[in-house]
N, C-alpha and C positions, 0 to 999 in steps of 0.2 A: 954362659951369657953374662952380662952385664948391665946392670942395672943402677943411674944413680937413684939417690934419696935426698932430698931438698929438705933442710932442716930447719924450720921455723920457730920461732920465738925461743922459747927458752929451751929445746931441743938443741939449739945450735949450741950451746954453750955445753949441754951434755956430751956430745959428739965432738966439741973441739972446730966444728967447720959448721957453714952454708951449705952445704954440698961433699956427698960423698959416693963413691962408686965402688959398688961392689961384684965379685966375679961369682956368682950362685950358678947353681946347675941347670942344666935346661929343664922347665917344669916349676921350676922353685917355685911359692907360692908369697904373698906378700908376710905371710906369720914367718914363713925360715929367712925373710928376710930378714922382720924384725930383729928374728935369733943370730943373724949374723954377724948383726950390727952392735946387738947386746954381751955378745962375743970377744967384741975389738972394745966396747965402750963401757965401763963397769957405770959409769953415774948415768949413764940410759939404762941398762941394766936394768937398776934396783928400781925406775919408773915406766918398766918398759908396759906392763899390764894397762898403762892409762893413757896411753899414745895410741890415736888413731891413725888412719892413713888415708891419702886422698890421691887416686888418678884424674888423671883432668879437674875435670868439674865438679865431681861427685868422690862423696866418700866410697871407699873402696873393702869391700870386701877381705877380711885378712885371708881366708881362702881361696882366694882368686888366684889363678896361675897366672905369671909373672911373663915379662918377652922381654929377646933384647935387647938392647937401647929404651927400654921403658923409664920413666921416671915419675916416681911416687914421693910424695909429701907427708911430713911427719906433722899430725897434728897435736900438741902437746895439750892437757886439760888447760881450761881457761876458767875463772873465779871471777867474778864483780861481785859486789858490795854495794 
């Protein structure tokens, strides 16, 4: 199945892209996504434990099984001061 992942804020720069697509197995869940993508991406990698995920509207579950054409959003920690 295929799956993209929409890379926001400073995730995008970790991954190189906006957007990417990845070909996971039927079932994959959002956490073997992560692992796929920390697979291809070493500087997502080493921040991967503090990237959340978001389908639609809501955060998403990294246990969640995955479908496909689905597209999940990376959400990188956020800091203010």
């Amino acid at each position: 199945m295929r799956v993209t992942i929409e890379c926001y804020g400073v995730s995008a720069r970790w991954c190189g892209s906006d957007a990417i697509t990845l070909a996971l197995a039927d079932g994959a869940t959002g956490s073997q996504a992560l692992d796929a993508l920390a697979a291809l991406y070493p500087d997502f990698a080493a921040r991967r434990d503090s990237v959340a995920i978001a389908s639609g509207d809501a955060i998403a579950s990294p246990t969640a099984p995955l479908f496909d054409g689905d597209v999940i959003a990376l959400i990188p920690p956020v800091s203010a001061g």
